[in-house]
DOMARTOR-420049 format. One line per field, with one value per residue (C-alpha): x, y, z; residue number from 1. Coordinates in nm, 4 decimals, decimal comma. Example, Ala and Ser with C-alpha at 12.3 -4.5 7.8 and 13.67 -1.06 7.14 Angstrom:
% residues 2
east <- (1,2300 1,3670)
north <- (-0,4500 -0,1060)
up <- (0,7800 0,7140)
num <- (1 2)
% end
This chain:
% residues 428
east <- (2,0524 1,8597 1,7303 1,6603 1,7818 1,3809 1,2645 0,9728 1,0347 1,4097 1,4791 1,7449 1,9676 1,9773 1,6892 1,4166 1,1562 0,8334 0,7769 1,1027 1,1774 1,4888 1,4030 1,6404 1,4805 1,6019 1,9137 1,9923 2,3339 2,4394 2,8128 2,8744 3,1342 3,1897 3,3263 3,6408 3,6205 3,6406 3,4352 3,3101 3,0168 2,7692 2,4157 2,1235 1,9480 1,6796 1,8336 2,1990 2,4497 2,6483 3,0385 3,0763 3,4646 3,4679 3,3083 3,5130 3,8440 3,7508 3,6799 3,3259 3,2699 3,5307 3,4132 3,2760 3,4882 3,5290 3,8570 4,0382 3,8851 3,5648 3,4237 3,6708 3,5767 3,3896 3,1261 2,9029 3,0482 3,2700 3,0107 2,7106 2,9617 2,9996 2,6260 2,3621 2,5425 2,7588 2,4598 2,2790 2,5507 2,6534 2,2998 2,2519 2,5416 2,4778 2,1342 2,3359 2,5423 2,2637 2,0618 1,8861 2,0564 2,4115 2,6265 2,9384 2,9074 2,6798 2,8698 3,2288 3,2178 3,5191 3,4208 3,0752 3,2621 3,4146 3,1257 2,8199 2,7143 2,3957 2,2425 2,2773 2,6579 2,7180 2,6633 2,5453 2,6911 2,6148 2,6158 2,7286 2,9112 2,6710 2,7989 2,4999 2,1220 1,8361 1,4714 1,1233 0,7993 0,6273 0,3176 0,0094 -0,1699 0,0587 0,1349 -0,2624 -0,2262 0,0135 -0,1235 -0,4414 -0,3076 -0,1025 -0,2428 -0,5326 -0,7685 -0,9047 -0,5269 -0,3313 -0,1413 0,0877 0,0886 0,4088 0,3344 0,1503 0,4216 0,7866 0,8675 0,9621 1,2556 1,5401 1,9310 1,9905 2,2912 2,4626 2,6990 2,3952 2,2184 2,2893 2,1901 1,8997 1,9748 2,1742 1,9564 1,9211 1,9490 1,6297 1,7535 1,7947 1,7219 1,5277 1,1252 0,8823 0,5803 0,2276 0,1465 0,5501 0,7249 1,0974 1,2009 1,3578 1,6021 1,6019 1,5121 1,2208 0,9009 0,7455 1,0113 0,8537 0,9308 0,8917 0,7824 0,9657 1,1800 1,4798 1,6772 2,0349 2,1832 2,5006 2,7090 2,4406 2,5515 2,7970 2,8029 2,6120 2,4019 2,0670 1,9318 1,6207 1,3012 1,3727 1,6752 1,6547 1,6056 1,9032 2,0652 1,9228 2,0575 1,8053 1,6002 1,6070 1,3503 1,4209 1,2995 1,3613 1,3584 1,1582 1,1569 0,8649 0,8836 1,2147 1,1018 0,8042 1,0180 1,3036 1,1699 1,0475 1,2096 1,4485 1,2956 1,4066 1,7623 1,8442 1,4919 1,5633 1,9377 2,0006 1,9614 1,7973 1,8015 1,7713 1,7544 2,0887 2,0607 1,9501 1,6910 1,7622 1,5732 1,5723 1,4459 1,1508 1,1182 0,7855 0,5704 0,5803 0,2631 0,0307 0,0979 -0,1318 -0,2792 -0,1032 -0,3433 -0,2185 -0,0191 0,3612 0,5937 0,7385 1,0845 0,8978 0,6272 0,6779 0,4003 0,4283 0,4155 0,6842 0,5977 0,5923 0,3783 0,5593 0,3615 0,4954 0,4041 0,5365 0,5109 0,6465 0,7495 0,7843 1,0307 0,9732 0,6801 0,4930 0,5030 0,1888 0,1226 0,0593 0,0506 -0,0026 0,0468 0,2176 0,4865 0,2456 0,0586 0,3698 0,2627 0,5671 0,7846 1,1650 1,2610 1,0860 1,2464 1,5789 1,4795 1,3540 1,7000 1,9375 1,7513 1,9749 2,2836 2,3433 2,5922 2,4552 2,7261 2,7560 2,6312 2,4268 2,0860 1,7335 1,4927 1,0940 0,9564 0,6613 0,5040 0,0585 -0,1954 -0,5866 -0,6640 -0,6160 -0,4309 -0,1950 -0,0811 0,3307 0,4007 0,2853 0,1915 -0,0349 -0,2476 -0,2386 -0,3464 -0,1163 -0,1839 -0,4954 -0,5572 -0,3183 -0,2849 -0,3848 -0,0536 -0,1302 0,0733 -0,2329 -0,0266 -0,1062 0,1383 0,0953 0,4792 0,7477 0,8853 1,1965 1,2947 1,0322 1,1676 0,9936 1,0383 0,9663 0,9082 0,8246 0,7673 0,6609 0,3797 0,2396 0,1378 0,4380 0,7133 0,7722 1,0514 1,1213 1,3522 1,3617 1,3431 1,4356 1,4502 1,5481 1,5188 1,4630 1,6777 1,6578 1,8478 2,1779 2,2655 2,4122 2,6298 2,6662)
north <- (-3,4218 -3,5855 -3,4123 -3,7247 -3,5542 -3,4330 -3,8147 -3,8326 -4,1615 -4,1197 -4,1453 -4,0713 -4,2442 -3,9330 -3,9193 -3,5807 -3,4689 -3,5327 -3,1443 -3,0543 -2,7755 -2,9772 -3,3393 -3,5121 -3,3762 -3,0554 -3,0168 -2,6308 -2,4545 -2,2290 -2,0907 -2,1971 -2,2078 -2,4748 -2,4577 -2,5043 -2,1744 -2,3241 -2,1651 -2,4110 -2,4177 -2,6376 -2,8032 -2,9076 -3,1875 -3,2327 -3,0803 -3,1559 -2,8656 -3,0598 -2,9935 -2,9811 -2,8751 -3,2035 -3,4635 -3,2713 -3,3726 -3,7349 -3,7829 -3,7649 -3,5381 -3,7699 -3,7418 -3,3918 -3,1860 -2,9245 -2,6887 -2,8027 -2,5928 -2,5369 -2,6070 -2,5110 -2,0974 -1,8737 -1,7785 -1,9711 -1,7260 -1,9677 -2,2596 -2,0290 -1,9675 -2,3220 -2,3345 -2,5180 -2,8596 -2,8784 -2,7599 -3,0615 -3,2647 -3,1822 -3,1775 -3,5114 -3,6278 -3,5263 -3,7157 -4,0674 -3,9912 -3,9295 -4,1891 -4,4845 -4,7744 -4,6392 -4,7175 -4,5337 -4,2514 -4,4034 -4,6664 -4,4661 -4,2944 -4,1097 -3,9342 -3,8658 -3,7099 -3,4655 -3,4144 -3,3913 -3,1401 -3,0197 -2,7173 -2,5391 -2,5975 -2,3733 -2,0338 -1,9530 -1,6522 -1,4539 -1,7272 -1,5108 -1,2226 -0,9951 -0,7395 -0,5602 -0,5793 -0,4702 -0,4668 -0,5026 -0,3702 -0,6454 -0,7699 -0,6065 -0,5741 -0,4000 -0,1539 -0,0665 -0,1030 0,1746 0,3949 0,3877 0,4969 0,7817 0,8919 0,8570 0,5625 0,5272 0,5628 0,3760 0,2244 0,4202 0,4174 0,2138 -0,0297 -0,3078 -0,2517 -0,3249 -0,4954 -0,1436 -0,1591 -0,0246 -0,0107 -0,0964 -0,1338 -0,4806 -0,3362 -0,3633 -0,6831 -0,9449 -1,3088 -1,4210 -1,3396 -1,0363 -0,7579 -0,3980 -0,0836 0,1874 0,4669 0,8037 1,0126 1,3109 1,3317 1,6221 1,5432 1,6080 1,9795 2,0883 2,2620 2,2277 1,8506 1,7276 1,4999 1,2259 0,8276 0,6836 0,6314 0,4363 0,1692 -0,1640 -0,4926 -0,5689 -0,9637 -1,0968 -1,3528 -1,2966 -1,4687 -1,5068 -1,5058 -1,6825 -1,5113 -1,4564 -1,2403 -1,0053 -0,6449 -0,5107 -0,8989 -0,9364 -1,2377 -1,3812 -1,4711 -1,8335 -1,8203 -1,6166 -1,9014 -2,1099 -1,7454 -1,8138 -1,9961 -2,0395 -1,7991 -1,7314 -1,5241 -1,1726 -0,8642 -0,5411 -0,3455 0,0497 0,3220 0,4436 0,7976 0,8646 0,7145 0,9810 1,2898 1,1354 0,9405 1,2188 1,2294 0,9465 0,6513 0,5184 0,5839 0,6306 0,4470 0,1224 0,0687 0,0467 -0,3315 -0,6430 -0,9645 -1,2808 -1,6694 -1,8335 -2,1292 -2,1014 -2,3454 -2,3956 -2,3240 -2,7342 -2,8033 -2,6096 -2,7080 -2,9949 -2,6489 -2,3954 -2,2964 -2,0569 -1,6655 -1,4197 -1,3097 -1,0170 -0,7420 -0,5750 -0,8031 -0,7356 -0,6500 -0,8996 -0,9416 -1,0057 -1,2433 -1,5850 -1,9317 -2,2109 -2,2004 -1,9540 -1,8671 -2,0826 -2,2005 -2,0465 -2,0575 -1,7361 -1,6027 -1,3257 -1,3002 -1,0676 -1,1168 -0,9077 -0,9144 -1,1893 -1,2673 -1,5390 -1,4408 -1,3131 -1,4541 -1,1240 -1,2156 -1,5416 -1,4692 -1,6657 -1,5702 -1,7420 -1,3848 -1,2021 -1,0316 -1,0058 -1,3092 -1,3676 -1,4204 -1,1417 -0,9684 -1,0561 -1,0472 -0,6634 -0,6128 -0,7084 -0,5816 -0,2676 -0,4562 -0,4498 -0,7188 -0,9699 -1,1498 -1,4713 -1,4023 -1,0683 -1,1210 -0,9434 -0,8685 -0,9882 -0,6710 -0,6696 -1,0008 -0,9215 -1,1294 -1,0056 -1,0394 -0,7697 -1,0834 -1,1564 -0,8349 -0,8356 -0,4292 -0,2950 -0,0237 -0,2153 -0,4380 -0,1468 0,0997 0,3416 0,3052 0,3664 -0,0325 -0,1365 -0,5233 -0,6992 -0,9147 -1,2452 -1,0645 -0,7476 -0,4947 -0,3705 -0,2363 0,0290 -0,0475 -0,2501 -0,1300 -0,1610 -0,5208 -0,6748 -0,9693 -1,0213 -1,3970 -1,5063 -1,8444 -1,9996 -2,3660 -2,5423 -2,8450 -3,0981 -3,4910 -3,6046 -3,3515 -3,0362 -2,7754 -2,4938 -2,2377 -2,2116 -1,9018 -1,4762 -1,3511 -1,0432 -0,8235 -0,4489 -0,2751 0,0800 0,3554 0,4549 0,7490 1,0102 1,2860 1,6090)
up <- (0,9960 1,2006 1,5756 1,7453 2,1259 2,0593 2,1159 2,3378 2,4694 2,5751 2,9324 3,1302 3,3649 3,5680 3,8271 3,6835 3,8341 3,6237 3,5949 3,5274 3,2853 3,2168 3,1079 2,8819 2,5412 2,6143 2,6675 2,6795 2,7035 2,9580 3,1571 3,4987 3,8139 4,0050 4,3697 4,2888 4,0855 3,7313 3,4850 3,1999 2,9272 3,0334 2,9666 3,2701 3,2745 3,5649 3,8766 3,7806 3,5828 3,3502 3,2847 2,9041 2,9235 3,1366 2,8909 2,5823 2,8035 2,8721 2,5224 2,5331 2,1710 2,0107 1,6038 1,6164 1,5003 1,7869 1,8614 2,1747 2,4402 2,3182 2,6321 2,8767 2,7655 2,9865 2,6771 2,4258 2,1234 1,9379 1,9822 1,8631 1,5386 1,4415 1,2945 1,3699 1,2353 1,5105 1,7639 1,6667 1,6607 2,0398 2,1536 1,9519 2,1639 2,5279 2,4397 2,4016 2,6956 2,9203 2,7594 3,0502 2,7892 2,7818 3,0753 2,9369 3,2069 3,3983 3,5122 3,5463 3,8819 3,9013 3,5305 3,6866 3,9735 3,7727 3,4954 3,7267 3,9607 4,1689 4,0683 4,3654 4,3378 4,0349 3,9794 3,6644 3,4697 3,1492 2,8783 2,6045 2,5292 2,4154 2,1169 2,0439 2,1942 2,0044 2,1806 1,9761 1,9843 1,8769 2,0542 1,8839 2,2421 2,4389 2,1796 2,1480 2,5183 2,5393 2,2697 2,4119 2,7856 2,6002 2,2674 2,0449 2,1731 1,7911 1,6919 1,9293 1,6778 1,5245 1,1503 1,0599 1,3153 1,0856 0,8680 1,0134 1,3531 1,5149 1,7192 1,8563 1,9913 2,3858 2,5706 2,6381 2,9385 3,1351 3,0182 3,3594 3,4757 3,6807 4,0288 4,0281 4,1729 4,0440 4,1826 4,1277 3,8747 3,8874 3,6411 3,5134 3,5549 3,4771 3,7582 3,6480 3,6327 3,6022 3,3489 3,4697 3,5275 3,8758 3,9603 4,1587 4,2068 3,9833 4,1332 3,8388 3,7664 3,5946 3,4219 3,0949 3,0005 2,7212 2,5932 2,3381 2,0928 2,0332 1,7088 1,5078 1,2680 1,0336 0,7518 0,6218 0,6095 0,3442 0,2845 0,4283 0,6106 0,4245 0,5892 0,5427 0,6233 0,9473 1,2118 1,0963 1,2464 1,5463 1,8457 2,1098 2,3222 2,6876 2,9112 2,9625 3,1929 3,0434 3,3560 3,2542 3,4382 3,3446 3,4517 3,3149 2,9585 2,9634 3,0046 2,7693 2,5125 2,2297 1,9715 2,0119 2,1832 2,4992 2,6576 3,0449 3,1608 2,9583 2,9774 3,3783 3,3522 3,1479 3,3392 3,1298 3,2370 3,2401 3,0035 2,6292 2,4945 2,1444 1,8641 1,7982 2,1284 2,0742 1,7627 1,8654 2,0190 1,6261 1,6492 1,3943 1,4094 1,4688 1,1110 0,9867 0,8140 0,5825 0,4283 0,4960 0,2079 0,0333 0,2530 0,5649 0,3957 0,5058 0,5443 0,7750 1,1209 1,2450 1,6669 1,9234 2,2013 2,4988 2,8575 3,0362 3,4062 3,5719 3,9854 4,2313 4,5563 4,8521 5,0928 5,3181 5,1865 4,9232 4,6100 4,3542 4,0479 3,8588 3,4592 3,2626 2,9084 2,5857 2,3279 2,0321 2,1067 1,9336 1,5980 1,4335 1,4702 1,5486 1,1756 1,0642 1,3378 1,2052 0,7947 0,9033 1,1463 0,8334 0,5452 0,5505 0,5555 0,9546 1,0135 1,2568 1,5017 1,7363 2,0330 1,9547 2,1281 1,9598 2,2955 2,1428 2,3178 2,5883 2,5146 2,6392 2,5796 2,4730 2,8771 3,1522 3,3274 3,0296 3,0259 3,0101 3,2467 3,5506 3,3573 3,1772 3,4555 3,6707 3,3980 3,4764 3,7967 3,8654 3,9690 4,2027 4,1876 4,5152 4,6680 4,8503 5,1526 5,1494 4,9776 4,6980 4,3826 4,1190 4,0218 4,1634 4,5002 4,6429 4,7952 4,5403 4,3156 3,9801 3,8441 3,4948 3,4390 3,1147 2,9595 2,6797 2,7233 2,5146 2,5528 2,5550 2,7108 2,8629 2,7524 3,0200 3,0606 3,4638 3,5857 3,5449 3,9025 3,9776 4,3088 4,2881 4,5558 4,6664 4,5066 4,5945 4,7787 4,5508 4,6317 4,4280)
num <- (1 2 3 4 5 6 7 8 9 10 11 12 13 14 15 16 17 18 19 20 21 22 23 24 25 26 27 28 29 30 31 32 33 34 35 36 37 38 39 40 41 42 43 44 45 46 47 48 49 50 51 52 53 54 55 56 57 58 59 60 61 62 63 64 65 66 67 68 69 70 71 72 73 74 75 76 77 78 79 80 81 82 83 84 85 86 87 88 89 90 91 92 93 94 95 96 97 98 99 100 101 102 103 104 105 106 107 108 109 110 111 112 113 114 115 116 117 118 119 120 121 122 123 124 125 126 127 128 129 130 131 132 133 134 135 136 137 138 139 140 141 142 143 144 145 146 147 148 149 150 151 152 153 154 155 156 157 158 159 160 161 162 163 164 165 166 167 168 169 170 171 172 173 174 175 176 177 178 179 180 181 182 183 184 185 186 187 188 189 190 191 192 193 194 195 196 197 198 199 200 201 202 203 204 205 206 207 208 209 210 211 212 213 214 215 216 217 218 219 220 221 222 223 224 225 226 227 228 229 230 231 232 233 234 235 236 237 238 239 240 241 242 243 244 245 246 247 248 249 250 251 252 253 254 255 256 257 258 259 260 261 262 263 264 265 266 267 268 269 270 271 272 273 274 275 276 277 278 279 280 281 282 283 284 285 286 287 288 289 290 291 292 293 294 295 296 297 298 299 300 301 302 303 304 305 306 307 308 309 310 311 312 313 314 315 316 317 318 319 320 321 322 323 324 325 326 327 328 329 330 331 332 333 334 335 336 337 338 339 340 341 342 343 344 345 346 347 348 349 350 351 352 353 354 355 356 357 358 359 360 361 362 363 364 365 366 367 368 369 370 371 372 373 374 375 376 377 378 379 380 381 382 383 384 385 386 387 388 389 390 391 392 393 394 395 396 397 398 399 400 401 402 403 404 405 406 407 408 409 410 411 412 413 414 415 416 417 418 419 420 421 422 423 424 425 426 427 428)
% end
C-alpha cells in the first residue's frame, strides 16, 4: 500500500513553522483533553492538536473500515490492534485532509471549530495503555561505559552481551507523560565504607536517554516474532527518560537486576511517531562482531537516524544543553529487540511498549546518564546558570528532544520534560 502521507513536497493548508517537529509528513498519534473536558485520540500537525474522534464523526474516515468510536476512546489500544493497514490508511488520510489543494476542511469553519485546536489548549495524556514494559541494554558504549566505572576495565562487557539484547521487566504503573514531575525516592543505600545499609532519600538519582517502541498484537503465546517480521509489530516510538536512582540500584541490583531505583517513574513524549513516518531516515547499524545467531541475523538497514539532546534546567534558570547523542548508535536494534523478546514464546500485546535502553554515543558529550558525563561524579558538568551537577537535584527539569533531518523534511517528536521535585516527608 502505498505511504504517500511521507511526500516531501506536500504542504499544508495549516500555517507550520519551518522547524517544526510536526510538518504535514508526519503525522503522529497521541490522547488529548480539550477544555471542555473531552478526551479524544488525536494527531498534531505544526502547532495545532487535531481532534480525530471529531473528523471520524463528521464523516471524515468514511471508507476505512473503523469501529464507531474508534476515536472518541481515551487510549490508542484498539487502533494499534488494527495493523499497520489501517495505520497507513488513517495516516494516508489525515494527509488529504490537511493537504494545501483540498478545501474540504479548509473551507468549512464550523467543522474546523470543532476539529482544530492550539496546542496549548489540550493536555496531553498517556497515549496508551501500557500492559507490560520491558527496558534494554542495548547501546554498546554505555554498557562499556558502565562496566568500566564498576568492574573489569579490560572486561567491561560482560560475556553474553554481544550475544542477546539483554534486558529486563519494569513496571508500567509508573510509566507517565511529559510534564508530570517526579518525586526523589526513598529507598535503601549502603554509603561508601558501610556494612549495614540506611534508609532514606537518594542522593544519586539520574536520567536515562532513550527512546522506546510500542508494539501491536504481535504474536500468540507460545509463537515467536521473526526478525523480519518484527517491525510490522511495531507501532511507532516515542522519547523516554528512565528516571535511576543510582544509589539505590548499587545496593539492590545483585543478583536480580534493577527493582526499587528504576520503577519510581519513566516519563515518555506524548505523541507516537510511527514507524512509517520515519521510515525516509533507516540508516546502517553498527557492525555486530560476533555474528549473532541465526534468529537475530537480519541485512538491510534496520536503525534509524534519530538526533537526540538531553538539557537540564534549573529552577528559574536557562537551561544546559548537557548530551547530544543519536539512536543510529544503538547496537542491537528494535526488531532484534523484539525477535530476542518473543523467541521464548512471550506473548506480545497492543499497546505493550519495549524501552531501547541508555542510548551513548563514542563522545564524553553523547553520553545518555549523569553517571556517565560526570564519571561517577567525579566531573561535575558546568550549568550556563554557574552551578555545577554531579546528578540531578531537586527542582531540575531534564528535557529530551529528538528529530529526524534530511534535505527535504524534518520528523520530530517534541519534547520529554520532566521536573525532579524533592522527596516527600515520610513518617514511620
Amino acid at each position: 500500500m502505498p505511504n504517500f502521507a511521507n511526500d516531501p513536497s506536500r504542504k499544508s493548508w495549516l500555517d507550520i513553522k519551518k522547524d517544526s517537529d510536526f510538518p504535514i509528513q508526519n503525522i503522529p498519534f497521541g490522547v488529548f483533553i480539550t477544555k471542555e473536558d473531552v478526551i479524544t485520540i488525536g494527531t498534531r500537525i505544526g502547532d495545532y492538536a487535531i481532534d480525530m474522534g471529531a473528523l471520524q464523526q463528521l464523516g471524515y474516515f468514511e471508507g476505512i473500515e473503523l469501529t464507531d468510536d474508534m476515536f472518541m476512546q481515551d487510549t490508542l489500544n484498539d487502533f494499534i490492534s488494527d495493523g499497520r493497514k489501517t495505520w497507513r490508511l488513517v495516516r494516508n488520510r489525515l494527509s488529504d485532509i490537511f493537504l494545501d489543494s483540498n478545501a474540504t476542511l479548509r473551507d468549512n469553519s464550523k467543522h474546523k471549530d470543532v476539529v482544530i485546536f492550539k496546542i496549548e489548549d489540550v493536555e496531553m495524556l498517556l497515549p496508551v495503555q501500557i500492559g507490560d514494559y520491558t527496558d534494554f541494554y542495548s547501546s554498546k558504549e554505555h554498557a562499556t561505559n558502565v562496566g568500566i566505572m564498576f568492574r573489569d576495565p579490560e572486561n567491561a562487557l560482560l560475556p553474553n552481551w554481544l550475544h542477546i539484547p539483554v534486558g529486563y521487566h519494569g513496571r508500567s504503573s509508573t510509566v507517565i507523560p511529559s510534564g508530570i514531575p517526579v518525586h526523589r525516592p526513598h529507598g535503601q543505600t549502603l554509603p561508601n565504607g558501610e556494612t549495614q545499609p540506611v534508609f532514606g532519600p537518594s542522593k544519586l538519582v539520574d536520567f536515562e536517554l532513550e527512546t522506546a517502541f510500542i508494539t501491536t498484537d504481535a504474536n500468540l503465546l507460545g509463537e515467536p516474532v521473526s526478525v523480519a517480521d518484527a517491525e510490522e509489530a511495531i507501532f511507532g516510538m516515542v522519547l523516554f527518560n528512565d528516571w535511576s536512582a543510582r544509589d539505590i540500584q548499587k545496593w539492590e541490583y545483585v543478583p536480580l537486576g534493577p527493582f526499587l531505583a528504576k520503577n519510581f517513574a519513566s516519563s515518555i513524549s506524548p505523541w507516537i511517531v510511527t514507524l512509517d513516518a520515519l521510515e525516509p531516515f533507516k540508516c546502517a547499524s553498527p557492525e555486530q562482531n560476533p555474528k549473532p545467531l541465526p534468529y537475530l541475523q537480519q541485512t538491510g538497514n534496520h536503525a534509524y537516524d534519530i538526533n537526540l539532546q538531553v538539557a537540564i534546567q534549573p529552577e528559574n534558570a536557562v537551561e544546559t544543553v548537557v548530551s547530544n547523542s543519536n539512536f543510529k548508535y544503538m547496537y542491537w536494534t528494535m526488531s532484534q529487540q523484539l525477535a530476542h523478546h518473543t523467541i521464548n514464546g512471550c506473548r506480545v500485546n497492543s499497546g505493550d511498549m519495549m524501552g531501547s535502553g541508555t542510548i551513548s554515543g563514542p563522545t564524553p558529550d553523547s553520553f545518555g546518564s549523569m553517571l556517565e558525563l560526570s564519571w561517577g561524579g567525579k566531573n561535575p558538568i558546568q550549568m550556563n546558570d554557574g552551578s555545577e551537577r554531579k546528578f540531578i537535584n531537586d527542582n531540575d527539569t531534564v528535557i529530551i528532544r529528538g528529530y529526524c533531518q534530511n534535505n527535504d523534511v524534518r520528523i520530530g517528536f517534541g519534547e520529554c520534560s520532566s521536573k525532579l521535585l524533592p522527596a516527600l516527608d515520610l513518617k514511620f
